[in-house]
C-alpha positions, -999 to +999 in steps of 0.1 A: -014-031-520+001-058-534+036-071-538+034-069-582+018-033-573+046-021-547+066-030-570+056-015-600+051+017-581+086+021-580+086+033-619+073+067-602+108+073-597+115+072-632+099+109-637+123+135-627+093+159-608+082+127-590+076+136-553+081+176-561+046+185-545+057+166-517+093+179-511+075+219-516+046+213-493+075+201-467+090+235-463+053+250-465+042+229-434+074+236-417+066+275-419+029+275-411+017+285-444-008+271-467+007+255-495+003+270-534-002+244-553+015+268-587+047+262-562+073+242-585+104+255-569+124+221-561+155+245-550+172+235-514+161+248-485+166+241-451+149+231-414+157+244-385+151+222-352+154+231-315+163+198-295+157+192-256+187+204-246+185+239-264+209+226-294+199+238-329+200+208-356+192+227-389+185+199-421+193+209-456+169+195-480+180+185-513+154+173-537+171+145-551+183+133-521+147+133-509+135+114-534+166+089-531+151+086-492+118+080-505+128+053-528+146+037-503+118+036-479+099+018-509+122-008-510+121-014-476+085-015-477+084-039-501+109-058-485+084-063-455+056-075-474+072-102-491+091-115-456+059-112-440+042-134-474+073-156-479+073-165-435+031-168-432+028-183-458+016-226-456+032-236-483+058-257-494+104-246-490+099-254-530+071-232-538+081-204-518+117-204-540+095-204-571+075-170-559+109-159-548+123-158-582+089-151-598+097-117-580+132-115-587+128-118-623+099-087-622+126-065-603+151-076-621+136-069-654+128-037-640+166-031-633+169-029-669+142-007-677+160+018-646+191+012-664+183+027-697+162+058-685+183+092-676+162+093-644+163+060-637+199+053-633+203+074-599+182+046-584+197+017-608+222+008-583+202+009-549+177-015-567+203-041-580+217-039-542+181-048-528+174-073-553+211-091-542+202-085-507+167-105-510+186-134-534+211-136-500+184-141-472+157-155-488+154-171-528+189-185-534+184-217-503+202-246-513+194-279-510+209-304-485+226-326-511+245-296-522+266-273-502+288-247-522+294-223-498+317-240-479+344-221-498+356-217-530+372-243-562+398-241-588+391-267-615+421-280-615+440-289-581+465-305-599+481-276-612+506-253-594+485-222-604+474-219-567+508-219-551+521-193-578+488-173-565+496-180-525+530-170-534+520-135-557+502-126-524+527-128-496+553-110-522+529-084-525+516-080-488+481-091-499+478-115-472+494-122-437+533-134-437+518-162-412+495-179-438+507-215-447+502-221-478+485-255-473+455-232-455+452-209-482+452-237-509+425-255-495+400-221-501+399-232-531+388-273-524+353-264-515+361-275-479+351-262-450+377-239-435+392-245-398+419-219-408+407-185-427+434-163-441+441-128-428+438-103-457+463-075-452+457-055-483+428-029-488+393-034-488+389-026-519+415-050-530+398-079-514+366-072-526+381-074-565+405-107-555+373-122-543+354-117-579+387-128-593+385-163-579+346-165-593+358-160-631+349-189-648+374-178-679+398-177-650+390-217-642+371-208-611+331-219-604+313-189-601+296-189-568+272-166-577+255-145-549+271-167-523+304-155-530+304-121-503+290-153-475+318-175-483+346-148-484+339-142-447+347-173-439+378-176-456+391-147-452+395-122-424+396-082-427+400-064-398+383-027-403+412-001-402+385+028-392+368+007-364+386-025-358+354-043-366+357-078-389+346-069-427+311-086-434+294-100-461+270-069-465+303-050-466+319-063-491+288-066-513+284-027-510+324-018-512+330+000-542+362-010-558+388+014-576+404+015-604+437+015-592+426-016-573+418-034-604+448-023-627+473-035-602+454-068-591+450-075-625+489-070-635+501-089-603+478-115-599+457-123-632+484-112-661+513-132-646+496-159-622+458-166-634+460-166-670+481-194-683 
């Protein structure tokens, strides 16, 4: 099956009984019994396991969660064939950006089509994660002459806008005490950082300062999809559940609140960013 095909499958998922035989004739196998095909009962159920050691795992099974499973397993799928076309294939950097986006543009146009069907919206936001995920590793390359993901850029340095903004986040415990403010203004010279900034605020909060600072009406370049890549390296997030660093992945995925973006937007973009 074809990439164009694999692809196009996924507009299964747009009909609300999609996968129901499957899902029924689940709990049929599990019980030993021949499965009745005039069976359209999607209602939960669950699976009962026995594991080695004598503990009993039982499973609930929830129909629309089983078909978010199965539509993630797609993706994936999906995902395989076209690393295993873009890294086999003998062709040219260039031309394999070109089938790249040639994809992109068909899942991305699908997006839309997920986006505007009742059905389609559970899986609207799983898709637009993949298609970001695939623009990160493997379609958005950039060329040797030109580097943007060093860090980020303020159109105009000469302006005190940037040390109003260092200043806003120290007042508000945004970002560590420690920070010189030399270090965090030159985040936003498209240099290469020696010195990344400890982030002290939430997650969340970092996650909406970082889309902030990629508003173009806000005088920023918009980094596009390199923007969750460049964070990391400016600024460091220390996990308060595991004491891992926050990646790029996580800040792609973080969901932010709206609490997050009233206050950021009052402190930071009402009385700094907007001039």
């Amino acid at each position: 099956m074809g990439l164009v095909e694999k692809a196009n499958n996924l507009d299964n998922f747009k009909n609300e009984r999609y996968l129901e035989k499957e899902f029924i004739k689940e709990n049929y196998d599990y019980n030993g019994a021949d499965y009745d095909r005039n069976d359209i009962n999607t209602e939960n159920y669950t699976l009962t396991y026995k594991t080695s050691e004598n503990n009993i795992i039982e499973v609930k099974m929830v129909f629309k969660e089983y078909q978010i499973s199965a539509f993630k397993t797609a993706l994936k799928d999906l995902k395989n064939s076209f690393v295993e076309e873009y890294l086999t294939s003998y062709i040219p950097l260039v031309d394999k950006i070109a089938f790249g986006n040639s994809l992109r543009q068909h899942l991305q146009n699908k997006l839309e089509t997920f986006r505007n069907n009742k059905t389609g919206r559970i899986f609207a936001g799983f898709l637009s994660e993949f298609i970001d995920e695939l623009s990160l590793e493997y379609i958005d390359v950039v060329g040797p002459t030109k580097n943007p993901t060093n860090s980020f850029k303020y159109r105009y340095p000469h302006r005190t806008t940037m040390s109003k903004l260092y200043h806003a986040l120290i007042k508000n415990d945004l970002i560590g005490k420690e920070t010189k403010e030399l270090d965090f203004i030159n985040i936003f010279h498209n240099k290469e950082i020696d010195n990344p900034v400890r982030w002290t605020g939430q997650t969340s909060e970092l996650i909406y300062f970082i889309k902030l600072i990629n508003r173009e009406d806000l005088d920023f370049e918009n980094r596009g999809s390199f923007k969750w890549r460049i964070a990391v390296k400016c600024f460091v997030k220390v996990s308060s559940s595991n004491l891992n660093k926050i990646t790029y992945t996580n800040l792609r995925t973080y969901r932010v609140t709206e609490n997050t973006k009233l206050k950021l937007d009052d402190i930071l973009v009402n009385k700094v960013l907007i001039i």
